[in-house]
C-alpha positions, 0 to 999 in steps of 0.5 A: 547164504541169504539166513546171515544176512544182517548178522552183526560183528561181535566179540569172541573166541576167548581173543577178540576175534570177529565172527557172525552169529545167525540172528534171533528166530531166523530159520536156516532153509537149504536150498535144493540140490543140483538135479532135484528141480524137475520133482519138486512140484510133484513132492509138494502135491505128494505132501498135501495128500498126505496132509489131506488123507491125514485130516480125512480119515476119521470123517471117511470112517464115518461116512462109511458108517452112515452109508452103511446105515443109509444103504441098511436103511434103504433095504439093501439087501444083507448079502451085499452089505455082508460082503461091502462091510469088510471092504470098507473096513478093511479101507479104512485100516489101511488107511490108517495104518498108512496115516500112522507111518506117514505121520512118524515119517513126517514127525522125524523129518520135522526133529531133525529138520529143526536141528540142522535150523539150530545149527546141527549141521551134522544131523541127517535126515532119513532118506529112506524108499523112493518117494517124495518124502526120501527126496526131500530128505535127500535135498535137505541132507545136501543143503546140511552138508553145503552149509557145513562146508561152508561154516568150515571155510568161515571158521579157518578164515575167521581163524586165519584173520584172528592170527593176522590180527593178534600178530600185527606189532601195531595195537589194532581195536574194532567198535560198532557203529555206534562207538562201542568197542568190540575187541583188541589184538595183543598188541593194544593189551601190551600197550594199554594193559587193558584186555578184549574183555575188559574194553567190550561194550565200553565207549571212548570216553570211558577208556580215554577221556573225554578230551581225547574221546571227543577226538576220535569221535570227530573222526569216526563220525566223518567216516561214518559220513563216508568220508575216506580214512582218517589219519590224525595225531594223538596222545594217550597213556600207556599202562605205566601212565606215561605219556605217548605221542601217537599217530591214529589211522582209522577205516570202516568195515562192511557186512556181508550186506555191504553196509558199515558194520564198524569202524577198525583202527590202530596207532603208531607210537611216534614218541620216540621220533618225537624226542628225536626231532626235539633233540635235532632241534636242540643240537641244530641249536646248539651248532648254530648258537655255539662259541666254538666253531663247529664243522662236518665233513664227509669221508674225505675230509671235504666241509658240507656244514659249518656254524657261524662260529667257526665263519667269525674264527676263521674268518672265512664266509659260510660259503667259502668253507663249503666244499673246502678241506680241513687242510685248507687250516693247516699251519706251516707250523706243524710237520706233516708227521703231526698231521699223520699222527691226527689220521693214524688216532682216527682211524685206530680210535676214532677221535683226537684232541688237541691243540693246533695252530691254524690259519685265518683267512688273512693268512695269519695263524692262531692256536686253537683246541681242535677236537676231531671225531669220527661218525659211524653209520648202523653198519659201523662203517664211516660217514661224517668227522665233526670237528670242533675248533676252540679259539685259544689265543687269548688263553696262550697269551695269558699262559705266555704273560704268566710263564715270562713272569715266571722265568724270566728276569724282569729287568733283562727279559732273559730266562732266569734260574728255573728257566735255564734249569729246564733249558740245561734238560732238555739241552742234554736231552738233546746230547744224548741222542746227537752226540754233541756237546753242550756248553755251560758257560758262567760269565762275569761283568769285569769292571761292572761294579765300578760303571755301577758305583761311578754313575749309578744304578739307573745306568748300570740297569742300562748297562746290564739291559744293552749286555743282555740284548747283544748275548741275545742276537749273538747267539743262535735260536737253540742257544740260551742266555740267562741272567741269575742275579747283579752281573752274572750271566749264564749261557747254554751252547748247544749242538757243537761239533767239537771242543773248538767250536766251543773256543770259537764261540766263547771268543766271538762273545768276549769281543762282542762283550767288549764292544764300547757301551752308549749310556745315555750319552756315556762311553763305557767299556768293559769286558768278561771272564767266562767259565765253561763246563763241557757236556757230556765230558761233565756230570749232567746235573745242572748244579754241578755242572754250574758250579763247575762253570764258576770254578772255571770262571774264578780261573779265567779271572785269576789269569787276567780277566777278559778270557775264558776257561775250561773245567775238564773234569773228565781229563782231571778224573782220567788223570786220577785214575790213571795214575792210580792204575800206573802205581798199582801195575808197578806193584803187580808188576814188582810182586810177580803178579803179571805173566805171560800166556801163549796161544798156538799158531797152526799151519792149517793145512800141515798141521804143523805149529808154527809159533806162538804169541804172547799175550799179557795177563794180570792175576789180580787179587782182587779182580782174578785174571785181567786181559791185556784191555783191562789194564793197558790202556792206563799205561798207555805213553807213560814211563811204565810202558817201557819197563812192561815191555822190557819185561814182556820180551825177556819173559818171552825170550827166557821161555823161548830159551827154556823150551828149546832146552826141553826139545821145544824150537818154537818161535814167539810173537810179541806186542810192543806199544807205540810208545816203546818202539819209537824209544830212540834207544828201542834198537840198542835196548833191543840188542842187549836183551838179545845178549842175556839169552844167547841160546835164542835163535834171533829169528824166533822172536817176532815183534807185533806192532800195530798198523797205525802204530808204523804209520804215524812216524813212517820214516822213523818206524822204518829206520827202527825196524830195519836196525831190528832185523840186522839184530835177526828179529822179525816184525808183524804188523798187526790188526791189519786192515783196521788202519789206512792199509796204504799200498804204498805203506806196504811197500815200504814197511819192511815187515815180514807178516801180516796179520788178518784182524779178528774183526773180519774172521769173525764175520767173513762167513755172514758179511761180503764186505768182511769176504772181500776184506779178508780176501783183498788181504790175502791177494796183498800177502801174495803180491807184496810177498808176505807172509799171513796169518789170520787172527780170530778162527773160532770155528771149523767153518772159519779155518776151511774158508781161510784155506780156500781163499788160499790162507793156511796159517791162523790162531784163535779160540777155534784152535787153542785159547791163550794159556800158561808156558807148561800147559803150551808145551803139553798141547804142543805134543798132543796137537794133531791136525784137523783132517778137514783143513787138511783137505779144505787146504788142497781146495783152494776155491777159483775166483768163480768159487769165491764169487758163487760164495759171495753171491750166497752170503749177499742172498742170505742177508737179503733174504734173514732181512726179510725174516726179520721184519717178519719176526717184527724187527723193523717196518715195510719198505726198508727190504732191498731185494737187488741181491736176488736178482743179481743171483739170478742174473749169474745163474742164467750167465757165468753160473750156467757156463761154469757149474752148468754141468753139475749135478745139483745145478738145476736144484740151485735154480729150482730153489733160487726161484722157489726162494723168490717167489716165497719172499715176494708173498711174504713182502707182500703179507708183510705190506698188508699185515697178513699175519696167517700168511706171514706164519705160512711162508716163514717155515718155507723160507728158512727150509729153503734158505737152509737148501739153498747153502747146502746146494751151493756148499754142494757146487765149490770144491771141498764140499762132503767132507765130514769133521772128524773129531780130535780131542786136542783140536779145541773148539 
């Protein structure tokens, strides 16, 4: 390999690839191959013999010519020079011919020999025979196959180190000794623009200027000195002329000899980096030099830097704020929910703004234009919050100064008109979410223009500042007085309970008003007059509600002065209306339009009809047909009242009389007002109605009063009804249990019936209060001897659970809907029973029952809670789930010996716990706002809920009973 010796690096390959190229002249020779060292001095003499016999042979031609003569010349005899003549010829042309062949041999071998020296690696030479010159070629044949090798080996590496080098993302250049470049990688021409090509041969300077040239040079010198590598900053173009910050990084590289060939290099493009570092710079002084108080906090919440703004806002050191928490700023002024919703806004978004109230390090507070944001790393996950405080005190004080000018009175200091306007809003606001009322009271100064004409305007300017001062300490902190103008005050009562706070209140103020007055040395006295208009019983329109108040107000001046009066302008329009309805109802009732409608009661168990009630519609022309709540309450203690109820029980009475000549005994119920019934001739009344049909058995009319209506005047009710039921008329108390349900009321009221409130039918198969209401009154009606009947049955379901808890009478829309006198005696001979309730009436449920009942009702409640918040209605943690154990616990004791040998009992258990442990994985979903496993357990659950009625429903009597359908049973 020693022919490669000094071979420079050059450019080529089309890419700038470094590769050796044999120097001018220089012969490549092979070396021996292994085996052929013990020949080689025997092929060299071989060689130079026939170099010799090459050289002599036309010599030895004529010397045997002139032998020939010599020996003629010397009488030789012919016969011996006959026979020596054809042997030396015959010598000579074998010599010659054997000069011929060695001489093509030799030709050969030089051609091709001078082709492996020019870099035919591929040619062979002849290698025929086994003499020297076949040995000869053999050896050069294996050098040529060595070399061969070998460039292959040295171009794939040439080649391996070209795509390393063209696949470096840095720019990488190669130049001589001398400082002229030699070649490039991709990289460099993606930067600079320039090519391999385009950069050969040329100097630093040429491509770089002289400033940045002398630059590298100062570098490459050193290393050609042999110094180590050289790392140093720079600045140069790219192909778009700007400007880059780089860092170069330069080395040398050896020949096969091991001598410096070159030097190679490469920059990193650090502008960026350089930018980056001028930007922390400048937020470094931006944080440091700004006004407003910055500081950065990890995860946590903790401080890890503040500027020294932030140290002369808060007035904490530097060294104080480090470590410390942004809680350590709270005000008390805030709620904590306030500082919830700060958490909420940044975890959601990222970022908050807005103005909070702060505390010094003297412990004083102050607001500030807090602007909070979140930090996220690479990942997106969070690092930093950087808080941003903005002293805004001096601005609210300022805003302060202009708003008081702005609503305020400038003699008083109290809010003036546009003020009280805002304060009447936001105080009916307020109403409408308490409930409370809200006062507007309008007051006037009596005597005031007499203080003012008497002494003057600089007292009576003192007199109107010490009036305000005292309505300003006597009222509460959400109250408001306002003074409009000369000596009128408004005043906003907020948050009272009733009417008669409000009568406390506006007294208290009256006394305070008339408290003597010291005016520089002068006693005055004077007092007040006060008008008021109520909220809500009043419109919510300030002005209104305002000119109301001054009505008022002109009222309480008009009645003496120093008092009070209120405007009830809800009581006037109730009036009007009232009367209005009253005069209407006369004329219904004068023209006919008024009738009776009659709803079935049924013995559910029997079958049977046992009565009916009556109730009151209005055919309006206007309006259609009325039930009794659209119209009752507007003649509710007046003198129509008893008239409508006269003509109830003769209508009542005459159809009674009607039927029973048709074949038709059934009893009637009618509703008779409070105020009727305590009529102190209600009695004697009575009896004369009773005389007008004397075909009426006196046991078929049924008078319906209401609970509360017997309890008002209990000993006056009782002595009525007694003198009632020596007429032969029955009484009902109705809506029983929405009253006081007194026992000893009970006891002592002579009623015949109860009658259950629709209110609790309605709900009793969904609501275990409503269960134990309905059932309470049932054991009642047995205890007090009474007989019952439930009001609202709607549905097949309600009449079977009324007869398993033992009630058998009932009415409802579940039965029949109220209707005309003819349609009621066609219904009554098509009725038949509902076989259903026949049976359920031969059910009747235990006390167990009823508690296994109940417990399903409690469990299904619980658990269509929890599908509600998982439906969205409502949040986590207002689930109670006390009802599954306490179903549980009855499974393992008193339903285990009571149901334990029934069939589906181990079913009930198998989806008591299935049920359980659903609704545990939902909660637990619901926590973690997992929506896949909410929409996984929700089906499940209602399947299960829908098993579980009916395994219970399986376990209590009357269960597997199908509905049969009957075309009068009207559901």
């Amino acid at each position: 390999m020693g022919a490669t010796t000094g071979m420079p690096l050059v450019a080529g390959g089309g890419r700038g690839a470094l590769r050796p190229r044999a120097a001018a002249g220089v012969a490549v020779i092979a070396p021996p191959v292994a085996g052929s060292a013990g020949s080689s001095d025997s092929m060299i003499r071989t060689l130079g013999h026939y170099l010799l016999s090459w050289r002599l042979a036309p010599w030895l031609l004529w010397s045997q010519l002139l032998l020939l003569l010599w020996l003629q010349w010397q009488g030789w005899p012919q016969a011996q020079l006959a026979w020596l003549l054809p042997l030396l010829l015959g010598a000579t042309l074998w010599l010659g011919s054997l000069y011929r062949c060695q001489h093509w041999r030799l030709r050969e071998l030089a051609r091709r020999s001078q082709a492996l020296a020019d870099g035919g690696l591929a040619e062979r030479l002849p290698a025929q025979g086994q003499d020297a010159l076949a040995q000869l070629a053999t050896a050069c044949n294996a050098m040529a196959a060595q070399l061969q090798a070998a460039r292959l080996g040295l171009d794939q590496g040439r080649h391996f180190a070209d795509m390393l080098l063209q696949g470096m993302p840095l720019p990488v250049f190669y130049k001589d000794v001398h400082g002229r470049y030699l070649g490039c990688n991709e990289a460099f021409g993606r930067v600079t623009g320039l090519s391999p090509r385009a950069i050969r041969g040329r100097s630093a300077e040429q491509l770089w200027g002289r400033q940045l040239a002398a630059l590298h040079l100062q570098h490459d010198a050193a290393l050609l000195r042999g110094e180590p590598r050289q790392d140093y900053p720079g600045e140069l173009r790219d192909r778009n002329g700007q400007r880059r910050q780089v860092i170069f990084s330069k080395n040398v590289f050896y020949d096969d000899d091991g001598k410096v060939a070159g030097i190679i290099g490469a920059w990193n493009d650090i502008s960026e980096l350089r930018e980056a570092e001028e930007r922390l710079r400048m937020l470094a002084g931006v944080f440091k030099h700004s006004r407003e108080g910055i500081a950065i906090t990890d995860q946590r919440g903790v401080i890890v830097d503040a500027n020294r703004a932030l140290c002369q806002i808060s007035g904490y050191a530097r060294e104080e704020l480090l470590a410390a928490k942004l809680q350590q700023f709270y005000s008390a002024r805030h709620e904590p929910q306030f500082y919830e919703q700060i958490r909420l806004a940044l975890r959601d978004d990222g970022y908050w703004q807005g103005e909070v109230w702060t505390r010094r390090s003297n412990g004083s507070q102050y607001p500030v234009l807090l602007s909070i944001s979140s930090v996220l790393d690479a990942d997106g996950s969070l690092r930093n919050y950087i808080a941003i405080f903005t002293d805004i005190s001096t601005l609210k004080e300022q805003e302060q100064r202009l708003d008081r000018m702005a609503h305020h009175d400038p003699l008083t200091q109290l809010p003036n008109r546009v003020l009280l306007a805002e304060r009447m809003q936001q105080a009916f606001a307020q109403a409408r979410v308490s409930g409370l009322y809200q006062a507007i009271c309008f007051m006037d100064l009596d005597g005031f223009k007499r203080v003012n004409d008497r002494f003057g305007h600089e007292h009576g300017d003192q007199l109107l500042i010490q009036v305000a001062g005292r309505l300003r300490d006597a009222l509460r902190g959400s109250d408001t007085v306002a003074r409009l103008g000369g000596d009128e005050f408004t005043l906003v009562l907020t948050e009272l309970p009733d009417v008669a706070a409000c009568h406390r209140s506006l007294q208290r103020l009256l006394d305070i008003v008339a408290q003597p007055y010291d005016l520089s040395g002068i006693q005055v006295h004077i007092s007040a007059s006060i008008g008021v208009a109520l909220y809500p019983q009043d419109e919510d329109d300030p002005d209104t509600l305002l000119r109301h108040a001054d009505q008022a107000m002109y009222q309480a001046k008009e009645q003496g002065r120093n008092g009070y009066r209120i405007f009830d302008a809800e009581h006037d329009r109730r009036r009007r209306n009232r009367k209005e309805s009253q005069e209407r109802l006369q004329l219904a009732l004068a023209h006919n339009e008024l009738q009776l409608y009659y709803q079935p009661k049924v013995n559910m168990r029997s079958g049977q009809v046992v009565g009916a009630e009556a109730l009151l519609r209005w055919h309006h022309p206007q309006h259609g047909v009325l039930a009794p709540g659209a119209f009752l309450a507007d003649i509710e203690d007046s003198e129509l009242d008893i008239p409508l109820g006269e003509w109830v029980l003769r209508t009542a009475l005459a159809q009674m009389q009607y039927w029973r000549a048709r074949g038709l005994l059934q009893g009637v119920s009618v509703n008779i007002s409070a105020f009727h019934l305590q009529q102190p001739d209600f009695a004697h009344r009575m009896a004369l109605i009773l005389q007008d049909y004397p075909d009426v058995p006196r046991d078929m009319l049924e008078i319906e009063v209401l609970e509360s209506t017997a309890l008002s005047d209990l000993e006056r009710v009782i002595s009525l009804m007694r003198e009632c039921q020596a007429l032969g008329v029955r009484f009902a108390l109705d809506d029983f249990g929405t009253g006081y349900s007194s026992l000893l009321y009970l006891k002592r009221l002579p009623a015949d019936k109860l009658k259950i409130d629709q209110s609790f039918i309605r709900n009793m198969h969904e609501d275990t209060d409503d269960l134990a209401i309905v059932q309470g009154i049932i054991g009642l009606s047995g205890a007090f001897n009474r007989h019952l009947v439930a009001e609202g049955v709607e549905t097949e379901e309600h009449g079977k659970l009324l007869l398993y808890l033992g009630c058998e009478v009932a009415q409802g829309y579940g039965i029949a809907r109220p209707m005309p006198a003819d349609s009621f005696f066609d219904w009554v001979r098509k009725w038949q029973g509902n076989p259903a309730w026949e049976y359920a009436g031969r059910q009747r449920w235990s006390q167990p029952d009823i508690a296994l009942f109940r417990l399903e009702l409690a469990y299904r409640a619980t658990l269509g809670r929890l599908l509600e918040l998982a439906a969205g209605d409502g949040g986590p943690g207002d689930w109670d789930a006390a009802s599954y154990a306490d179903f549980a616990c009855w499974y393992l004791e008193e339903g285990q010996r009571g149901y334990g040998h029934h069939a589906h009992y181990r079913e009930l258990g198998e989806l008591l716990q299935a049920i359980g442990s659903h609704s545990f994985t939902l909660w637990q979903a619901l926590q973690q706002n997992d929506t896949a496993e909410i929409a996984a357990n929700v089906p499940e659950l209602l399947r299960l809920r829908d098993a579980l009625t009916g395994t219970v429903r399986s376990l209590l009597p009357g269960h597997g009973v199908p509905s049969r359908h009957n075309e009068h049973f009207d559901l």
